[in-house]
C-alpha positions as CSV (number, residue, x, y, z in Angstrom):
1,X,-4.3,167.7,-59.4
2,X,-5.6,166.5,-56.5
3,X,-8.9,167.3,-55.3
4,X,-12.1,165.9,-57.8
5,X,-14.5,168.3,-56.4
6,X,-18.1,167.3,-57.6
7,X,-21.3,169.1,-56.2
8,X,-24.0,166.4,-54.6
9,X,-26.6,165.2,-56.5
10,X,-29.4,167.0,-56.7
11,X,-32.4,165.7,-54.8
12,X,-34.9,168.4,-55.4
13,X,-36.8,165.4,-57.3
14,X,-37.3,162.4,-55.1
15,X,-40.6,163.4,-53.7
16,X,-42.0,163.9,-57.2
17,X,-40.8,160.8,-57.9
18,X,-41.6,159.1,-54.5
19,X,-44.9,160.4,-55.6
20,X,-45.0,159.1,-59.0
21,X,-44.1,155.9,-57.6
22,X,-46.4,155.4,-54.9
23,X,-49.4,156.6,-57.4
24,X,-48.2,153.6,-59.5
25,X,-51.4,150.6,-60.3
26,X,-49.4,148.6,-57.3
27,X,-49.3,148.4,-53.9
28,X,-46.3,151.1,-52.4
29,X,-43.6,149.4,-52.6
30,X,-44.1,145.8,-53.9
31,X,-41.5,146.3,-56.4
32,X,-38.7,145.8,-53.8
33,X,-35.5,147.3,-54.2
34,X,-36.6,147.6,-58.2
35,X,-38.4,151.2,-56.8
36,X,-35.4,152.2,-55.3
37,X,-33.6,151.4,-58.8
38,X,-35.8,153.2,-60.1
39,X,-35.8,156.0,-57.7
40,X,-32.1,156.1,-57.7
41,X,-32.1,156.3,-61.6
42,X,-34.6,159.1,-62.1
43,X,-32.2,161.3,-59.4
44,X,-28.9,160.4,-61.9
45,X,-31.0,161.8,-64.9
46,X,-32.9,164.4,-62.9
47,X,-36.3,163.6,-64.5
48,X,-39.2,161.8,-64.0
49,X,-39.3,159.6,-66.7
50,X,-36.0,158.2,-67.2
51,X,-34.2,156.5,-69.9
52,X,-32.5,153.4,-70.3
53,X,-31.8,152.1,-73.6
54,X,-28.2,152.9,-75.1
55,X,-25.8,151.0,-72.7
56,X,-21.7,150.4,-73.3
57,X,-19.0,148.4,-71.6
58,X,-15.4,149.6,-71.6
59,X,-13.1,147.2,-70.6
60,X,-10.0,148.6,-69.3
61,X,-6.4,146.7,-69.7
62,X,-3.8,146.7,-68.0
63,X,-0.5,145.0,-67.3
64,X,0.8,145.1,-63.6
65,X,4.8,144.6,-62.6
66,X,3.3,142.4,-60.0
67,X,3.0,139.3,-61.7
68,X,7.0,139.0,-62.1
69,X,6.5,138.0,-58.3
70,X,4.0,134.8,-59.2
71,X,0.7,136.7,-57.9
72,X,-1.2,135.1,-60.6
73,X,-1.1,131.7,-61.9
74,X,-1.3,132.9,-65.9
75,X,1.4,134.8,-67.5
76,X,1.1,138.4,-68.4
77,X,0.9,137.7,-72.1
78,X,-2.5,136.4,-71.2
79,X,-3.9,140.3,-70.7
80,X,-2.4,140.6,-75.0
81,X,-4.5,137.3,-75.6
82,X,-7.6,138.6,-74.2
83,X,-7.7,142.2,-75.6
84,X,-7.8,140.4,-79.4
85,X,-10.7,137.9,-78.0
86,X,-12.5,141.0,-77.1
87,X,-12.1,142.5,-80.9
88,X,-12.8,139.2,-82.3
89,X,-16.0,139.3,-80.4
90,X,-15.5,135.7,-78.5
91,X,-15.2,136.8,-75.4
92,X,-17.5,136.1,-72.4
93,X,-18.3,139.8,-72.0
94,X,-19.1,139.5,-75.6
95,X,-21.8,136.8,-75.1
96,X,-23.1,138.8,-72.5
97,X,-23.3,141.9,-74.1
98,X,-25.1,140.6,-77.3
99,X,-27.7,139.1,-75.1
100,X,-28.0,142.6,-73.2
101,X,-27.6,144.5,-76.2
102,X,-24.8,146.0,-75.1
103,X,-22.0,147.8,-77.1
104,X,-18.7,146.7,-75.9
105,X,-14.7,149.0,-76.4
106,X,-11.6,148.1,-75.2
107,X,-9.3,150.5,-73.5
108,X,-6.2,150.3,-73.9
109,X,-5.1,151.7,-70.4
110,X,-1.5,150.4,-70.0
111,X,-0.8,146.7,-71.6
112,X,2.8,145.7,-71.9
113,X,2.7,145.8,-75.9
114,X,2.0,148.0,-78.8
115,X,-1.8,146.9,-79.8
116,X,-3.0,146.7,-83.6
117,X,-5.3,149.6,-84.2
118,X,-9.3,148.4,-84.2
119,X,-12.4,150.3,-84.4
120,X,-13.6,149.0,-80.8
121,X,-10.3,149.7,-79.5
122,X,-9.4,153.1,-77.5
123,X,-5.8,154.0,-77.4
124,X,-5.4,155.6,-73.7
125,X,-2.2,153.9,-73.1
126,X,-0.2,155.0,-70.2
127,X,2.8,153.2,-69.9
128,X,3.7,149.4,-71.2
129,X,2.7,148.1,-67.6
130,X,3.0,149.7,-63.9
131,X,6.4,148.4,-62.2
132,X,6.6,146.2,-59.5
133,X,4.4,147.6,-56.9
134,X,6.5,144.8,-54.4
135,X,9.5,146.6,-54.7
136,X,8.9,150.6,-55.6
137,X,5.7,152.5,-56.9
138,X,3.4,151.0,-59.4
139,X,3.5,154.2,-61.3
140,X,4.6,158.0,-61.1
141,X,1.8,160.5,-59.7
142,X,2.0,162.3,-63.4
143,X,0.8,158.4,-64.7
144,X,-1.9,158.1,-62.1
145,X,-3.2,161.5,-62.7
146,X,-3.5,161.3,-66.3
147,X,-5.0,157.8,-66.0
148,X,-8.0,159.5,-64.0
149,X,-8.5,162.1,-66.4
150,X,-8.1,159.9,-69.4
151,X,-11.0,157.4,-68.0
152,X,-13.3,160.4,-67.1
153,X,-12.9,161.9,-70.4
154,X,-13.7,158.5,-72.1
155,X,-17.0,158.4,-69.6
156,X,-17.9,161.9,-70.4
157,X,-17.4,161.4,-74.3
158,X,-19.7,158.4,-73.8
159,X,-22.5,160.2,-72.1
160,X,-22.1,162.9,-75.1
161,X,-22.1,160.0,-77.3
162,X,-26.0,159.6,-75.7
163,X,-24.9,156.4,-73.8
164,X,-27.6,156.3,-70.6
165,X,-25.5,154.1,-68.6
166,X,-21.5,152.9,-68.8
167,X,-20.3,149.9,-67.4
168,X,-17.0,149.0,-65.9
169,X,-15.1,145.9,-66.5
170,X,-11.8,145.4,-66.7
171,X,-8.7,142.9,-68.1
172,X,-5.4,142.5,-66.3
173,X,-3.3,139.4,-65.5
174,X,-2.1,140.6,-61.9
175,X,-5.2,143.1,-61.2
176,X,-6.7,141.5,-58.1
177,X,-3.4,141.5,-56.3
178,X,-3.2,145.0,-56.8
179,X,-6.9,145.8,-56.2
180,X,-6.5,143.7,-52.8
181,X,-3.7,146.6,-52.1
182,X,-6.1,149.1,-52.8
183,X,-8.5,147.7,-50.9
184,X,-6.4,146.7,-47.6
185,X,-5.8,150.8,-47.4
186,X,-8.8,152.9,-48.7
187,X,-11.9,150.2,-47.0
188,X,-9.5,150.0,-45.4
189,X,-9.2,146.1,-44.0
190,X,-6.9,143.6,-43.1
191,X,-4.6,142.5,-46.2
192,X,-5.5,138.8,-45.3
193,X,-9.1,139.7,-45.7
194,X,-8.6,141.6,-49.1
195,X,-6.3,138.2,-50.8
196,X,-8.5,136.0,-52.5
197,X,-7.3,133.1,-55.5
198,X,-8.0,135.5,-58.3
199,X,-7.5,133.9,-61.5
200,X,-7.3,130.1,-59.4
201,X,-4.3,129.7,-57.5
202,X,-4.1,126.5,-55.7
203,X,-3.3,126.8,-51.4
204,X,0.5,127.3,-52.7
205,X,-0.2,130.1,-55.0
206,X,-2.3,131.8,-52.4
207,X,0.3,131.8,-49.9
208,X,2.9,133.2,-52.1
209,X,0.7,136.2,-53.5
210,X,-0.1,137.0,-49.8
211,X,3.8,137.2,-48.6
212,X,4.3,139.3,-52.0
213,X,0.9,141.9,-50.9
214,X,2.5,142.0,-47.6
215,X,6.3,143.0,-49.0
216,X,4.4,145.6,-50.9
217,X,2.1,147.2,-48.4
218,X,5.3,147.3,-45.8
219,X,7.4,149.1,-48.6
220,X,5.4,152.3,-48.2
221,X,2.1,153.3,-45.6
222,X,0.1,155.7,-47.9
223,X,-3.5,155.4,-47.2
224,X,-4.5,158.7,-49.2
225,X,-6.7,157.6,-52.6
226,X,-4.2,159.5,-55.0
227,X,-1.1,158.0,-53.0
228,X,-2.7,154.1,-52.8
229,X,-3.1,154.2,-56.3
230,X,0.0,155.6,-57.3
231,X,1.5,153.4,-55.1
232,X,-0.1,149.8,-55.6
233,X,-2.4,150.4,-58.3
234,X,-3.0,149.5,-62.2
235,X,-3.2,151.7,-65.1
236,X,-6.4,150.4,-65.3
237,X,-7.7,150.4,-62.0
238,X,-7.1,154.6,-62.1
239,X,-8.3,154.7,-65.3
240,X,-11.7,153.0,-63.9
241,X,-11.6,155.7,-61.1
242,X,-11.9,158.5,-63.3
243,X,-14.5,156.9,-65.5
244,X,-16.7,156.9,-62.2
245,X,-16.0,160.5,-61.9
246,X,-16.6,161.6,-65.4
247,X,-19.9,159.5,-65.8
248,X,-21.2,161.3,-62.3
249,X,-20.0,164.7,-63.9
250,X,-22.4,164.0,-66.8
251,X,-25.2,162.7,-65.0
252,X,-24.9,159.2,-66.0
253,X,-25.4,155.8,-64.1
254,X,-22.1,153.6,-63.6
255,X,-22.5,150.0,-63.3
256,X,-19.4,148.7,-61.6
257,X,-19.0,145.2,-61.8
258,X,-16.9,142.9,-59.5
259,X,-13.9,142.7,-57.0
260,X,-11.3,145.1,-60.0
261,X,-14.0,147.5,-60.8
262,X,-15.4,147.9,-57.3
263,X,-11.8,148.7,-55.7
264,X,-11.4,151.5,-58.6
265,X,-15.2,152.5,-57.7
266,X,-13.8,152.7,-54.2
267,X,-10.8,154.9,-54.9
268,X,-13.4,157.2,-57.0
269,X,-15.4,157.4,-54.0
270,X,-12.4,157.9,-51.6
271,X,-11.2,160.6,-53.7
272,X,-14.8,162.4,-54.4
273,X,-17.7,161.0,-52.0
274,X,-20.5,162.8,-54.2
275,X,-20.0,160.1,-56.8
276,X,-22.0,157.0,-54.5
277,X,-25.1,157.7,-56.1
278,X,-24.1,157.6,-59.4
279,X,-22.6,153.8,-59.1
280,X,-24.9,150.6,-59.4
281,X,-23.0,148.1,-57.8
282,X,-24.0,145.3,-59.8
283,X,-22.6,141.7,-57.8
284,X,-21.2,140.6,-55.0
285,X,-18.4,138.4,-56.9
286,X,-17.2,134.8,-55.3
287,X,-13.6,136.4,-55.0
288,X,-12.8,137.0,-51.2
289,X,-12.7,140.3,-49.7
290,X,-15.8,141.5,-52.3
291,X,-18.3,141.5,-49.8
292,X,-16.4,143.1,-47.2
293,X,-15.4,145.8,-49.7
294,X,-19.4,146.7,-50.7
295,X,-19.8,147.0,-47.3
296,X,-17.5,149.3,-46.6
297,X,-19.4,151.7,-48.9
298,X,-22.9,150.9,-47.6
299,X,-23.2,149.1,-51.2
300,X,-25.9,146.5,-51.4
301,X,-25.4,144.8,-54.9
302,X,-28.2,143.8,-57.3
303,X,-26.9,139.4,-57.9
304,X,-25.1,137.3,-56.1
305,X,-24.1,134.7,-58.8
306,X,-20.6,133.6,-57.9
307,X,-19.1,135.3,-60.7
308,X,-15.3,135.8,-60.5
309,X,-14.3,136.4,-64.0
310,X,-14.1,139.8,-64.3
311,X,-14.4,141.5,-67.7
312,X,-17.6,143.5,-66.9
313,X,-19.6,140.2,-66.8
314,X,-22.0,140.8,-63.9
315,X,-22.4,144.4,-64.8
316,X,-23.6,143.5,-68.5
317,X,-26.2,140.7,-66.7
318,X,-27.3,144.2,-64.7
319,X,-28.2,146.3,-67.5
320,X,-31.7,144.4,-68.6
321,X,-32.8,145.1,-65.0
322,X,-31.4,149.0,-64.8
323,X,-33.7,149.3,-68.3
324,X,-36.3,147.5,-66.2
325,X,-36.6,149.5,-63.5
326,X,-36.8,152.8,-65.4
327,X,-39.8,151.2,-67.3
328,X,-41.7,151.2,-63.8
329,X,-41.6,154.8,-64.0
330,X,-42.1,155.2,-67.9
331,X,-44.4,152.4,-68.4
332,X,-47.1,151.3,-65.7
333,X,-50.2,153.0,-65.6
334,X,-51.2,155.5,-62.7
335,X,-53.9,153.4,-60.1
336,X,-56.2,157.0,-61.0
337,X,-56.0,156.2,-64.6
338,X,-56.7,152.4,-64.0
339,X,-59.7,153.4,-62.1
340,X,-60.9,155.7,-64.1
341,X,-60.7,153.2,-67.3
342,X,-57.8,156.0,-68.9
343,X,-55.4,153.6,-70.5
């Protein structure tokens, strides 16, 4: 496997819903970039009255070899302690999500221990871990394939599921180290630009996760998506990938959230272009390189609130405005039925 072929999407519609917009009891365009949500929304479903109510997060963990290098300042067994905070509903995210009504499931993409079986959690485990991307390949190209298809089936079984939108986020001591790889090659940009404190390294710890990204990225020079992620990434960095894929094969919107998420958005993109419309970048997170990363894809993101947790955070704060903007084209009356008294 590797080609991801996906046809365009369809834009037989966006007149019709130019149209429907512009005929809207406003002024053309004094929604701001809430019409082009809006727009952008109505192509993903291919109708004119789209709907936004059902939305889930799937957080995706991983464990990475990397961290027996010191790339991140909390141990691997942190990723374990997480996953049960996210069942026991005392998570961030969780916060988030109740206050977006939001359902929330873990996947279980590749952490370095045998989980406990829960009704929010999805067994998808590749491996206990990827290896030490410093000193050979992060995983086999059998592992990284059947990441990608494992996280587009889980996408597509959501959409069946009658999910309107899925959200990334993710959970993986070690994860923006091996994003930053992902990112140096497929944006691509200078490593010292992709390397930011993740999870709060001091000036020391910075230093030390840079000469470790360096050692990796010399070991081998692949640059194609398949290869970079096989190479340098996390189980469930590929396994965010494919959910991009899967969610554009079933029509749905993807709201990716921060630095992790966008860098697996990125390798989506990298390995099948048609699925840009389908993502919803959701912030620009505080983490260095993020920026520079969304611009590589032309992405403009919906907040800039400094985030830099991770865990599908910003995308969750996204989804009240993605049901928003498909009110506009659901809800507001038409100015010829406002001035015609017809509401």
């Amino acid at each position: 496997m590797t080609a991801f072929p996906l046809p365009p999407i369809d834009r037989a519609l966006e007149s019709a819903l130019q149209a429907k917009l512009d005929g809207l009891a406003k002024p053309p365009g004094a929604l701001g970039r809430m019409e082009a949500l809006a727009m952008q929304l109505g192509l993903i479903q291919q109708r004119l009255d789209p709907q936004l109510e059902r939305a889930i997060l799937f957080v995706f963990a991983g464990d990475h070899g990397l961290t027996q290098e010191g790339v991140s300042s909390y141990p691997a067994s942190v990723t374990i302690a997480m996953v049960q905070t996210f069942l026991a509903q005392r998570a961030s995210a969780n916060a988030f999500a109740r206050a977006a009504d939001t359902e929330i499931r873990v996947v279980d993409a590749g952490v370095a221990a045998e989980l406990t079986p829960h009704p929010a959690l999805l067994d998808a485990k590749i491996a206990l871990g990827t290896r030490n991307a410093a000193h050979e390949p992060a995983m086999t190209t059998e592992q990284c394939e059947a990441a990608i298809t494992r996280g587009a089936a889980i996408a597509q079984a959501a959409a069946a599921e009658g999910f309107d939108v899925i959200a990334l986020g993710e959970m993986g001591i070690g994860n923006t180290a091996s994003a930053a790889l992902v990112m140096h090659r497929l944006a691509p940009a200078p490593l010292s630009d992709c390397v930011g404190m993740g999870t709060g390294h001091d000036a020391a710890g910075l230093a030390r996760k840079l000469a470790t990204l360096q050692r990796a990225a010399a070991r081998n020079a692949a640059s194609e998506p398949l290869a970079v992620l096989t190479e340098f990434g996390g189980f469930e960095i590929a396994m965010m990938a494919g959910a991009v894929i899967g969610a554009a094969r079933s029509k749905t919107a993807v709201l990716v959230d921060g630095f992790i998420a966008s860098a697996a958005a990125l390798a989506a993109i990298r390995l099948a272009p048609t699925v840009l419309p389908y993502c919803i970048f959701a912030h620009c997170s505080a983490e260095a390189g993020h920026r520079r990363m969304l611009d590589s894809l032309g992405a403009l993101p919906l907040l800039d609130l400094g985030l830099r947790l991770g865990e599908g955070t910003g995308g969750l704060l996204c989804v009240p405005i993605l049901r928003a903007a498909a009110r506009i084209l659901t809800d507001i009356a038409s100015l010829d039925d406002v001035m015609r008294g017809n509401l």
